[in-house]
C-alpha positions as CSV (number, residue, x, y, z in Angstrom):
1,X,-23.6,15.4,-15.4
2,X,-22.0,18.6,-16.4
3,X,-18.1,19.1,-16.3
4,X,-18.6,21.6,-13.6
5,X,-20.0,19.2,-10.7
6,X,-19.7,15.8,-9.5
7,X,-16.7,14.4,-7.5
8,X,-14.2,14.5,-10.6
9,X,-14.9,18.5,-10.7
10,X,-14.3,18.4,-6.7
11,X,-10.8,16.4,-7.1
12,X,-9.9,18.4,-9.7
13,X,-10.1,21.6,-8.2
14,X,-8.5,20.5,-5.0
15,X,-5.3,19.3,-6.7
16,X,-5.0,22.3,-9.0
17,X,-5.1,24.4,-6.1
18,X,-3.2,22.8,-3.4
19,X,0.1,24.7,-2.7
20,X,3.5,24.0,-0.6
21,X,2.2,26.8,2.2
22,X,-1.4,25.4,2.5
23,X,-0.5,22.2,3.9
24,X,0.3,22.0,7.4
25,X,3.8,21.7,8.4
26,X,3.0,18.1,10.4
27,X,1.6,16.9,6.9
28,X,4.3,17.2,4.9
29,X,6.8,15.7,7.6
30,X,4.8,12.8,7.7
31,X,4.8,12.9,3.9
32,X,8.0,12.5,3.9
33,X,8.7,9.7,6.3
34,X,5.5,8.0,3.8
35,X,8.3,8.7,1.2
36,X,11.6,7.1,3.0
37,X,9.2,3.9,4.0
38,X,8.6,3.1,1.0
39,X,11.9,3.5,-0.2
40,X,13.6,1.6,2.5
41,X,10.6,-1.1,0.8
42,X,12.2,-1.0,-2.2
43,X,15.5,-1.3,-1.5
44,X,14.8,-4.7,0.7
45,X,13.0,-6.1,-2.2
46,X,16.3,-5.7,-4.1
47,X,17.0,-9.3,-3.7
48,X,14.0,-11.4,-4.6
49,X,13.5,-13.0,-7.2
50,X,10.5,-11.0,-8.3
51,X,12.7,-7.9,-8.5
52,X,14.9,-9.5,-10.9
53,X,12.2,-11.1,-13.5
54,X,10.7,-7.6,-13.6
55,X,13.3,-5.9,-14.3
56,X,14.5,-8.0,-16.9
57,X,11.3,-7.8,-18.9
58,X,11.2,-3.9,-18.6
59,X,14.6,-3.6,-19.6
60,X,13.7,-5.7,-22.7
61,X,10.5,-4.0,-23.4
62,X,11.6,-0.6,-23.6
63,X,15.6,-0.7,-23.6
64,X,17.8,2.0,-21.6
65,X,16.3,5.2,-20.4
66,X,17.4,8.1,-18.2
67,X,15.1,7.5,-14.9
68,X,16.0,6.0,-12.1
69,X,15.2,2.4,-10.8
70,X,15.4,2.6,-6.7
71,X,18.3,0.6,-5.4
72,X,19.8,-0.4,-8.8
73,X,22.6,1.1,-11.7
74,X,19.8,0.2,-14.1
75,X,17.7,2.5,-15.9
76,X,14.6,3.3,-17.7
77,X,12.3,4.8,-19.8
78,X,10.0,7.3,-17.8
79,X,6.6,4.9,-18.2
80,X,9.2,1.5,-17.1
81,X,10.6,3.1,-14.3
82,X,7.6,4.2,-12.6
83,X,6.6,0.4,-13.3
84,X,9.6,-1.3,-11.7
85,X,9.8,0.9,-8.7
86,X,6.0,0.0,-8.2
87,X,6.5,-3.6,-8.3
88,X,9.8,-2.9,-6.0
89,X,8.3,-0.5,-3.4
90,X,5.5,-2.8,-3.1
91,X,6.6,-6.4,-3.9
92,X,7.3,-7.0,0.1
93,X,3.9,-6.3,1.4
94,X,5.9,-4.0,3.8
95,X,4.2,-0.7,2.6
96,X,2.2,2.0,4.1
97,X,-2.3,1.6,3.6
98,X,-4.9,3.8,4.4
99,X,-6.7,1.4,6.7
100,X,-10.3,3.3,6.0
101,X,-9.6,3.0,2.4
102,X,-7.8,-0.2,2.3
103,X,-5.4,1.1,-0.4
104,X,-1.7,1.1,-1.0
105,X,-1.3,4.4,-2.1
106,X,2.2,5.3,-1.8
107,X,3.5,2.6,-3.8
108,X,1.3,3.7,-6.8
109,X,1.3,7.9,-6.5
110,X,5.3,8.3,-5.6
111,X,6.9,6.3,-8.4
112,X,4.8,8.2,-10.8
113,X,5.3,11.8,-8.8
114,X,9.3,11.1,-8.7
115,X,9.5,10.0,-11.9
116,X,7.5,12.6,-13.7
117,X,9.5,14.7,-11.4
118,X,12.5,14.2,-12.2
119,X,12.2,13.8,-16.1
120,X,10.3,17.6,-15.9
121,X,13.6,18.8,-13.4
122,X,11.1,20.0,-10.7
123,X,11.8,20.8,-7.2
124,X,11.7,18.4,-4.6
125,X,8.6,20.3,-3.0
126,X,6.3,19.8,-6.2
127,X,7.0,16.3,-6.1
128,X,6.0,16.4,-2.2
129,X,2.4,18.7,-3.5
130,X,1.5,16.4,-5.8
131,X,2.3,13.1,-4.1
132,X,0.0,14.7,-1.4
133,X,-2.7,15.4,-3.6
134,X,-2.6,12.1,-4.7
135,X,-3.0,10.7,-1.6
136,X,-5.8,12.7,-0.2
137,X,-8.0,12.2,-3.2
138,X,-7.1,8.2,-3.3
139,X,-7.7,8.1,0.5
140,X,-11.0,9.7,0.0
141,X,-12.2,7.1,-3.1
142,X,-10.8,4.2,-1.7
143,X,-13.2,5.0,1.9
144,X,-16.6,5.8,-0.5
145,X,-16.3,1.4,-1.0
146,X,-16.6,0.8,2.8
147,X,-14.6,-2.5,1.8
148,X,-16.7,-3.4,-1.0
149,X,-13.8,-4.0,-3.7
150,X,-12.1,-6.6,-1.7
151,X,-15.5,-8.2,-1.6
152,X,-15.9,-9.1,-5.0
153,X,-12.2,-9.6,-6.2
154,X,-10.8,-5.8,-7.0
155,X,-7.7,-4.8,-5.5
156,X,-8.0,-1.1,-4.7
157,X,-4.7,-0.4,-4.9
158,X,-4.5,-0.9,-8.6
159,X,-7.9,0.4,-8.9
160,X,-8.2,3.1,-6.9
161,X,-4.1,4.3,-7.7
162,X,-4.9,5.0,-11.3
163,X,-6.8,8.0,-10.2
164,X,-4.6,9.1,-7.2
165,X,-1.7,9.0,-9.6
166,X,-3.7,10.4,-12.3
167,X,-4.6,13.7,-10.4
168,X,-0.5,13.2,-8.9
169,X,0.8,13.5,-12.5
170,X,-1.6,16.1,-13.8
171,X,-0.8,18.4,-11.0
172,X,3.0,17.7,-11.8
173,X,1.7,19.3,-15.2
174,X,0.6,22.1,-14.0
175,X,-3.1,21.3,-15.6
176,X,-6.2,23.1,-14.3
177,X,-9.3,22.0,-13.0
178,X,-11.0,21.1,-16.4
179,X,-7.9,19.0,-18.1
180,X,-7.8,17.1,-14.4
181,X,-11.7,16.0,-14.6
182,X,-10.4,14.6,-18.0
183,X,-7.6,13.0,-16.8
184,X,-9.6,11.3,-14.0
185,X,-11.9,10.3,-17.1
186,X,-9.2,8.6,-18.9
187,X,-8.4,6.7,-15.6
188,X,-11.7,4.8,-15.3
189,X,-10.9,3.1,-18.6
190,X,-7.2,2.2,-17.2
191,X,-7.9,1.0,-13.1
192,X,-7.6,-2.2,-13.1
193,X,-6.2,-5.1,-10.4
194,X,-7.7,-8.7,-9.7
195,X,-7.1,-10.5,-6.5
196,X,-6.7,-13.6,-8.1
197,X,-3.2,-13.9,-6.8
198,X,-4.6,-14.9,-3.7
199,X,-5.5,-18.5,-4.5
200,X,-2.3,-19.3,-5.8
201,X,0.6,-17.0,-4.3
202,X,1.2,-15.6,-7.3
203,X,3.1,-11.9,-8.0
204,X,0.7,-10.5,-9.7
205,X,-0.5,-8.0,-6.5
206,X,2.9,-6.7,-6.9
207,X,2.1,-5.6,-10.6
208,X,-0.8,-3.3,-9.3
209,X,0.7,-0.2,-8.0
210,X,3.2,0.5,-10.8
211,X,0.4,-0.2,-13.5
212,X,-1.5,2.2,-11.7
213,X,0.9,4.4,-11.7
214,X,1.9,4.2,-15.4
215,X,-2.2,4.3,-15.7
216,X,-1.9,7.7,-13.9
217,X,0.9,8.9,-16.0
218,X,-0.4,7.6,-19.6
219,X,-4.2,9.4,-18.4
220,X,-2.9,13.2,-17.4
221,X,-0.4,13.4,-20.7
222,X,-3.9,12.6,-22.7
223,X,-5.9,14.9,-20.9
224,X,-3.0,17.4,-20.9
225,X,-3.3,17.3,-24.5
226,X,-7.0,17.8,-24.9
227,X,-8.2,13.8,-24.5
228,X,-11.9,14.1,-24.4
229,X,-13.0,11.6,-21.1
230,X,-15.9,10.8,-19.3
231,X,-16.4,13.7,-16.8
232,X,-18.2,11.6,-14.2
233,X,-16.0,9.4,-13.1
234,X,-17.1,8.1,-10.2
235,X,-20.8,8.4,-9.5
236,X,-21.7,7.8,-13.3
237,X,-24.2,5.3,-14.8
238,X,-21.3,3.1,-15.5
239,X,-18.8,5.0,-13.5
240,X,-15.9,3.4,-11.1
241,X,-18.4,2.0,-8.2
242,X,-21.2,1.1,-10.3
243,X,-19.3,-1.0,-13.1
244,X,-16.7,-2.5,-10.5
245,X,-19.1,-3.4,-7.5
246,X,-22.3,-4.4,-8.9
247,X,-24.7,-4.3,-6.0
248,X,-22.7,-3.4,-3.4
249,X,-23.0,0.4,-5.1
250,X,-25.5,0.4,-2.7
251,X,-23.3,0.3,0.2
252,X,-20.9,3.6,-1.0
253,X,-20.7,6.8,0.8
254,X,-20.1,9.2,-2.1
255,X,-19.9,12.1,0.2
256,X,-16.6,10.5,1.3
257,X,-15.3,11.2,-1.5
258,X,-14.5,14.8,-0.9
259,X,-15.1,14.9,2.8
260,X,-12.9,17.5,4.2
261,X,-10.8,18.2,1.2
262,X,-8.0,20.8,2.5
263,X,-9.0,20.7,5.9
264,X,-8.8,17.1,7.3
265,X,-5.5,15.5,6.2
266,X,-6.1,12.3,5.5
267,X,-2.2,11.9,4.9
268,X,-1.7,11.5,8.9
269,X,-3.7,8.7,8.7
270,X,-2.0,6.7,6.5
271,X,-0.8,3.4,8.7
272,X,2.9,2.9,8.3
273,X,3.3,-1.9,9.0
274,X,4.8,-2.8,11.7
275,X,5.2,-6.5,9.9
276,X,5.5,-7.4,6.2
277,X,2.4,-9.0,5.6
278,X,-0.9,-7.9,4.8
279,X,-2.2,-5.4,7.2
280,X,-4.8,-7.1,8.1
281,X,-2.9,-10.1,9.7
282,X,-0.9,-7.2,12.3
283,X,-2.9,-7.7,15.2
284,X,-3.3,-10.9,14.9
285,X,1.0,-11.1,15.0
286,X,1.1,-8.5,18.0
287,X,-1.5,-10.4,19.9
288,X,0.3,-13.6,19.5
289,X,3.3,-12.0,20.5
290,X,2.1,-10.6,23.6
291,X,0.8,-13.9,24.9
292,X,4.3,-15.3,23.8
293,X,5.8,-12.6,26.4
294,X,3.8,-13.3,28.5
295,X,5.0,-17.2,29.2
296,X,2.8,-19.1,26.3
297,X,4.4,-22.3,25.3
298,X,4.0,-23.5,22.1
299,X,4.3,-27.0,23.4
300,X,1.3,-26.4,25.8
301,X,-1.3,-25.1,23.4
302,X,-4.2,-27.8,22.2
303,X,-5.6,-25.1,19.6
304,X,-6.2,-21.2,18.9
305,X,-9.4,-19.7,17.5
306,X,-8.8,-15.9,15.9
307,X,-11.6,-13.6,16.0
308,X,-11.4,-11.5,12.2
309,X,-13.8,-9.2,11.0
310,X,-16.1,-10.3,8.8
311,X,-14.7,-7.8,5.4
312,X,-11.4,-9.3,5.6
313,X,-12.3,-13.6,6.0
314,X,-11.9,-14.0,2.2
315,X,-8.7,-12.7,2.1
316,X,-6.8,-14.0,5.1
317,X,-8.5,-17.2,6.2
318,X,-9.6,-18.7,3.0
319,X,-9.3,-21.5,1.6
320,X,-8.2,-22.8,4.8
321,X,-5.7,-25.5,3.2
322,X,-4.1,-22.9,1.7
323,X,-4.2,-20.2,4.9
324,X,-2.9,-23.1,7.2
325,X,0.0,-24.6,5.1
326,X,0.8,-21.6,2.9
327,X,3.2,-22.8,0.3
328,X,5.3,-19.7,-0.6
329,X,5.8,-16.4,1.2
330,X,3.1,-14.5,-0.5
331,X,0.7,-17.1,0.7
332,X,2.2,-16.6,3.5
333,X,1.5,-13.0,4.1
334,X,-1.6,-13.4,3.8
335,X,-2.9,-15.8,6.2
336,X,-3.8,-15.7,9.4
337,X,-3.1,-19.1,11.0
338,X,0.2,-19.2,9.8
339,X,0.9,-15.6,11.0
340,X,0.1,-16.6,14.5
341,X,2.0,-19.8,14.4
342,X,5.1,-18.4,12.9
343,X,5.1,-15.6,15.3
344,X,4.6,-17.8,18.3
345,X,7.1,-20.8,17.1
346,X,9.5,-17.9,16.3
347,X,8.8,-15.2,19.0
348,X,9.2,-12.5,16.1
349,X,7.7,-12.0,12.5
350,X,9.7,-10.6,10.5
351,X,11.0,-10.8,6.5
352,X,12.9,-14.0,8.0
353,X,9.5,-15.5,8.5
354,X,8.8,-15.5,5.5
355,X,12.0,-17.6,3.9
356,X,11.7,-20.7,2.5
357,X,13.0,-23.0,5.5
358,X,10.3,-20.9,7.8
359,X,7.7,-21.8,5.2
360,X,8.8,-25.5,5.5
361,X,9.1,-25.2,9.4
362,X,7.6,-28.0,11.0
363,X,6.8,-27.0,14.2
364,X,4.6,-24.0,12.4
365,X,2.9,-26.0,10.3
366,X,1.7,-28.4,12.8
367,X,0.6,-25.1,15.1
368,X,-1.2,-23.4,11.9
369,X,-3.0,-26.8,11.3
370,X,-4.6,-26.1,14.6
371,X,-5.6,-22.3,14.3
372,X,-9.3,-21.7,12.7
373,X,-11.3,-18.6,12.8
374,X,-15.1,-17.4,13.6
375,X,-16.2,-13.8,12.6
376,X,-15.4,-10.9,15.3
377,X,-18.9,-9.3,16.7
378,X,-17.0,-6.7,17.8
379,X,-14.9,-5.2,15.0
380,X,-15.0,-2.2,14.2
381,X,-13.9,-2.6,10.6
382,X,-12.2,-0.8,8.5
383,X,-11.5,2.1,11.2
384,X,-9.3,-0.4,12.4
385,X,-7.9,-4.1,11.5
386,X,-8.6,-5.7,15.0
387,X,-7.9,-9.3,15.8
388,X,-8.2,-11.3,18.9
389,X,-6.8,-14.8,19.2
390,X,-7.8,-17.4,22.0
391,X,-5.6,-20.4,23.3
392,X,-7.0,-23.5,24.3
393,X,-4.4,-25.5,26.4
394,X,-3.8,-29.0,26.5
395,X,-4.9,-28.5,30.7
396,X,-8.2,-27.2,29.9
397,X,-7.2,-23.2,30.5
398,X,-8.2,-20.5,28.1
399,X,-6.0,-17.6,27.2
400,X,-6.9,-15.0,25.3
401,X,-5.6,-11.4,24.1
402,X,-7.2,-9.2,21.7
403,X,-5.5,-6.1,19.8
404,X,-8.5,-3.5,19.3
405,X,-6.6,-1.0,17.6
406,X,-3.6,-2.2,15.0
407,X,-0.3,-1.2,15.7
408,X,0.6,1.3,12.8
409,X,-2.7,2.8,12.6
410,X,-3.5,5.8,12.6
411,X,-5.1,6.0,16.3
412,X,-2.1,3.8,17.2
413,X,0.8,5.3,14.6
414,X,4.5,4.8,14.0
415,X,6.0,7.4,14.9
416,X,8.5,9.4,13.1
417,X,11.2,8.4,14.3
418,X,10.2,4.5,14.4
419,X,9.5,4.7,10.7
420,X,13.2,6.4,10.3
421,X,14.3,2.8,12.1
422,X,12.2,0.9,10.1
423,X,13.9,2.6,7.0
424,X,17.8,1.3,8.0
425,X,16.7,-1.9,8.8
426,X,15.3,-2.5,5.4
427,X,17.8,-0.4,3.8
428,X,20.8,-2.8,6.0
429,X,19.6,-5.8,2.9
430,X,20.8,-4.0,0.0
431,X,23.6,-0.9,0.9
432,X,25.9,0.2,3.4
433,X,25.0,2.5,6.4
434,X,26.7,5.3,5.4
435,X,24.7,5.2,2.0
436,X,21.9,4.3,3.7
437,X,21.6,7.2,6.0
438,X,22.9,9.7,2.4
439,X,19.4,8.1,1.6
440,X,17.4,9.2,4.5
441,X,18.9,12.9,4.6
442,X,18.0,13.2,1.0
443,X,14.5,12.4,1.6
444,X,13.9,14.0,4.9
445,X,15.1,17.4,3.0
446,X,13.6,16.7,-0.4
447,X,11.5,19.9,0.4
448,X,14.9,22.3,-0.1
449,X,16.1,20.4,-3.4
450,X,15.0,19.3,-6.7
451,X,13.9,16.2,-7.6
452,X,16.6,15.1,-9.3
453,X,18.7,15.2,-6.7
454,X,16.7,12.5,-4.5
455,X,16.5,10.6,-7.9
456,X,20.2,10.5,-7.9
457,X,21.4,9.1,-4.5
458,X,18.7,6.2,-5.3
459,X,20.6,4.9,-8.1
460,X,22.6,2.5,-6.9
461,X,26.5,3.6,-6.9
């Protein structure tokens, strides 16, 4: 394929040529409220214990540096920080996805654009471009899968990040079409993410976005420098779908890939959570906590059955040993019985619900030992995350509610000013309000200064 067609070459062109006045004014607000919640992420993630191990290994690995860690005094080398503030934005399973996609993207494209950012002094707006970029061409590749890399053990948030944060970077660069198709290039040898973590609770999902991001980084500075890389990327005889999805290639809409480039925004429909689990455990929550407002007794229910589409089974409802007695929070976050049963025991589902002495609860546990699943006829998967749950009580009654669209989606969004709430409430576990809301201002007018200065009032004081 020649270096002049093929999605890379479509990509490429798209992000050398997006500018500040092309982008509709409603995009790049909601850009930056993407930006503030996944910062507020980060600074609730502040005091787990995965925050701390990482961040003493990165300080050992590369020593002091001048960019900033978000949340902390500490910090790092340029390649580290975008590392650690990938593993912090992320590490809570409180970021945004595109649901179509199935991809984290924010977590992996802004460390790398804020960093790179800041250690090349540009203004606040070129960050905003090129996280943008990133996100409408990672939106794009992640929705050519049609679910398939969750299928067969590839999270696509450390696959498909490498690339967003590759074009991110090289637009950050200031490199043209040609040097981005090679950047893209250099990305297929770097994607990477195993969803291994899932059978053991492990941190390793937190690892993803940040290694894609340094991916992203490491790929447009070769490229930048003349790095010779494969220039189909993508649809290649070895390329990212073929070589990661086997026969489920078949399945991919490459037209996807650049469907709508600079016209549709696929920024806007980027689903901010409503909960800090896996996204595709949120209806299931908000349906158990309707039927919780609505009078349901946890002492009156004889068993629940939840209706999950078919894509996601694997991920949130088995094993069911593990799904139904989850035995840390990131099991936890992912399952679906215990995600009804915590949120019906506790009336709420919060980051509380996820604490040690909820885990242990034993009121949930005996609940989630009764909740199994069958597969949902009706989903409409991955347009939306549906889930319906129905009660059988100890009196013979059936009750039933089922949430078609998921809260947070993008034909059900957060809005602005929810995700601005959102933001202080996850901010209120690590600074003060006052600093807190220094925080938010910065963001919300990172347009009219430079980078820097966001990078700054993120440093802890």
């Amino acid at each position: 394929m020649s270096m002049t067609s093929g999605i890379s070459s479509s990509l490429a062109t798209f992000t050398a040529e997006l500018r500040w006045d092309a982008i509709p004014a409603e995009v790049r607000t909601r850009a930056k409220h993407l930006v503030l919640d996944a910062i507020g992420c980060g600074l609730a993630a502040r005091r787990f214990e995965f925050a701390a191990v990482s961040l003493r290994a990165l300080q050992e690995l590369g020593g002091a540096g001048p960019r900033a860690v978000v949340g902390h005094s500490l910090q790092l080398p340029l390649r580290d920080a975008v590392l650690a503030n990938g593993i912090l934005l992320h590490g809570l399973d409180y970021d945004d996805t595109h649901s179509e996609g199935i991809v984290h993207l924010t977590v992996g494209v802004l460390p790398a654009a804020l960093g790179l950012s800041a250690e090349l002094d540009r203004p606040g707006r070129d960050l905003l471009v090129a996280y943008i970029a990133g996100v409408e061409a990672g939106a794009r590749l992640g929705a050519v899968a049609k679910g398939g890399f969750h299928q067969v053990g590839f999270h696509p948030t450390g696959v498909i990040g490498a690339f967003a944060s590759a074009l991110a970077a090289g637009k950050l660069h200031g490199l043209g079409a040609a040097h981005l198709i090679h950047a893209q290039g250099v990305a297929l040898s770097a994607a990477s993410g195993s969803l291994e973590f899932l059978e053991d609770g492990s941190w390793t999902k937190r690892f993803h976005p940040g290694w894609a991001g340094v991916s992203g980084l490491t790929a447009a500075m070769m490229a930048k420098h003349g790095f010779v890389a494969p220039a189909a990327a993508y649809e290649g005889r070895f390329g990212l779908f073929k070589s990661h999805l086997g026969t489920l290639d078949a399945q991919c809409d490459y037209a996807r890939a650049t469907q709508g480039l600079g016209s549709v925004w696929e920024t806007l429909n980027v689903a901010v959570k409503p909960y800090p689990a896996c996204h595709f455990v949120h209806a299931f929550a908000d349906a158990a906590l309707e039927l919780k407002r609505e009078g349901l007794e946890v002492s009156a229910i004889e068993s629940i059955t939840a209706l999950v589409p078919a894509e996601v089974v694997k991920t949130v409802c088995e094993p069911a040993v593990n799904k139904q007695r989850p035995v840390n929070e990131y099991d936890a976050k992912f399952s679906v019985p215990y995600v009804i049963a915590a949120s019906l025991c506790a009336g709420k589902f919060g980051l509380a619900e996820l604490e040690d002495a909820a885990l242990k609860d034993s009121q949930t546990l005996a609940l989630a030992a009764r909740i199994s699943y069958r597969v949902d006829p009706d989903s409409d998967f991955p347009k939306h995350y549906s889930g319906e749950i129905v009660v059988r009580l100890k009196d013979g009654r059936e009750l039933r509610h089922r949430e078609s669209i998921n809260r947070g989606s993008a034909d059900r969004p957060l809005t602005n000013a929810e995700v601005e709430a959102k933001f202080l409430q996850n901010a209120a576990y690590c600074v003060a309000p006052a600093r807190a809301k220094n925080i938010l201002d910065a963001v919300l007018a990172l347009d009219d200064h430079p980078a820097l200065a966001l990078e700054e009032v993120l440093r802890e004081s």
